[in-house]
C-alpha positions in Angstrom: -2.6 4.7 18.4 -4.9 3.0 15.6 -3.9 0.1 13.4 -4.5 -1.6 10.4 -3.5 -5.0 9.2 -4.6 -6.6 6.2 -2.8 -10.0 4.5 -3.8 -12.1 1.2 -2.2 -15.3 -0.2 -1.0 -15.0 -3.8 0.0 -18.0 -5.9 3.1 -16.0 -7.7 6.5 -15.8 -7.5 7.7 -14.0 -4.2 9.8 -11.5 -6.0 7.2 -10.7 -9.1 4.7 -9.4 -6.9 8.0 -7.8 -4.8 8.7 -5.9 -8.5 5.0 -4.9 -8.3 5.0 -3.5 -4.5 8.7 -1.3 -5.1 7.1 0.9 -7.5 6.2 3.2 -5.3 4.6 5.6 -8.2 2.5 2.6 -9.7 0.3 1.8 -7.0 -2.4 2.7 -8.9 -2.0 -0.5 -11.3 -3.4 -2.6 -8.9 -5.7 0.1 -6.2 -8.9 0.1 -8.0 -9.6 3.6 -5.6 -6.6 5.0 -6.3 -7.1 6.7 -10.2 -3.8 8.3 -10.9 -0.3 8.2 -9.1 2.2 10.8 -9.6 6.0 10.1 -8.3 8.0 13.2 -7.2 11.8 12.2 -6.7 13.4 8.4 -7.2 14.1 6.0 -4.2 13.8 6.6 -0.4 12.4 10.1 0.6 10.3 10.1 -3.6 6.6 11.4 -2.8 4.2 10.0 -4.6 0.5 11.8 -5.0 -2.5 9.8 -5.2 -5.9 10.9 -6.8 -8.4 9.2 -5.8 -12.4 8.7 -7.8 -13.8 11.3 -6.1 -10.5 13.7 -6.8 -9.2 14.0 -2.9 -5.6 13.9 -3.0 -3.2 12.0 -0.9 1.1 13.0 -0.7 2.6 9.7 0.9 6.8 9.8 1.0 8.8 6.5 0.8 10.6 6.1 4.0 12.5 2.5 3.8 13.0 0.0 1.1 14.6 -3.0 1.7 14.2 -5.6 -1.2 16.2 -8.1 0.9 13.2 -8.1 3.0 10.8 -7.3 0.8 9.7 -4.4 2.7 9.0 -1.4 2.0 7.2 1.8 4.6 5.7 5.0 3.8 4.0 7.6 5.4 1.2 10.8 4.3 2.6 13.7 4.3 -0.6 15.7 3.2 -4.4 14.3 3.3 -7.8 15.1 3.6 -8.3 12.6 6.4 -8.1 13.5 10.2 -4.7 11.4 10.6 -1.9 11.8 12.1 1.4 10.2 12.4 0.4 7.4 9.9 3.4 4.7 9.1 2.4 2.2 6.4 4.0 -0.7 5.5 3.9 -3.4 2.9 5.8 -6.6 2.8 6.1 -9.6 0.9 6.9 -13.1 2.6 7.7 -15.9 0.6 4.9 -19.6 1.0 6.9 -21.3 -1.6 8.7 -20.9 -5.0 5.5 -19.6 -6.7 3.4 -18.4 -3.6 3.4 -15.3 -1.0 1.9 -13.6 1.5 1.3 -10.1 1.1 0.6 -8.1 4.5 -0.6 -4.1 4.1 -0.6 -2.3 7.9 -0.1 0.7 9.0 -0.5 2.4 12.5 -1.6 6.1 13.0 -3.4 8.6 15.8 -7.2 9.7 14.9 -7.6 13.1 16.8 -10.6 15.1 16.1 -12.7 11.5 14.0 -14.2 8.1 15.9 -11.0 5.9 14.9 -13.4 3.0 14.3 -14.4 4.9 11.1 -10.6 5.8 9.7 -9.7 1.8 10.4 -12.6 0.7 8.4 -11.9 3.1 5.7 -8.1 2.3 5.6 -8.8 -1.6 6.2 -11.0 -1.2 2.7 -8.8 0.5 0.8 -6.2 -2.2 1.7 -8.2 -5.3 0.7 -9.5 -3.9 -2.5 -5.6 -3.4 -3.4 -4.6 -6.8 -2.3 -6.8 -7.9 -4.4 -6.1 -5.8 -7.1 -2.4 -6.9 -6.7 -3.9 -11.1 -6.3 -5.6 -10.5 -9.4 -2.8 -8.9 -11.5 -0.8 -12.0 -10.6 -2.9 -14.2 -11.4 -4.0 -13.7 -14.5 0.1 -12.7 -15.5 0.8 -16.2 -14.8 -2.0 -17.6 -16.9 
């Protein structure tokens, strides 16, 4: 089993960025790769499909949300990546009143591909988002 981790620090409220992360059919807001997201369904078991720039298409189904936690996992349903298995998770821990830590990891099998090139793709993908999301925060509280 591959996996992915990826974490940034954000200097914003805990539960803001949480508001961000639970809509699960606006990650494209802060995924510069991502160009559209369309939700299918509301809450735990909603699919959401992904177009990304080069017009692939990812499903991915919403399989927990826990805003206690600020938690939330996922999985792809249909992709053009040789995948299999994959569980995603994103999470929001609190550093303070107006600061968090925002971890993106995900494990998965890799097949028929070298996994080293799947981990690098997914381990991109993740920090450009993060840092989408950092710099959405950031300039909000401005």
């Amino acid at each position: 089993m591959a996996s992915v981790t990826e974490r940034i620090h954000i200097p914003a409220s805990p539960d803001d960025v949480w508001a961000t992360l639970r809509e699960f059919g606006a990650i494209d807001e802060y995924v510069p790769p991502i160009t559209s997201a369309e939700l299918s369904g509301d809450g735990v078991g909603a699919e959401r499909t992904l177009t990304l720039a080069d017009g692939a298409q990812v499903v991915e189904r919403l399989d927990a949300l826990d805003d206690d936690t600020r938690t939330l996992r996922y999985s792809i349903v249909d992709a053009p990546l040789p995948v299999e298995n994959y569980e995603g998770r994103l999470s929001v821990t609190p550093t303070g009143d107006a600061a968090c830590e925002v971890t993106w990891a995900s494990e998965f099998t890799v097949p028929d591909a070298p996994a080293e090139e799947i981990i690098a793709t997914f381990s991109e993908l993740y920090v450009a988002g993060l840092a989408g999301l950092k710099e959405r925060h950031t300039e909000s509280a401005r």
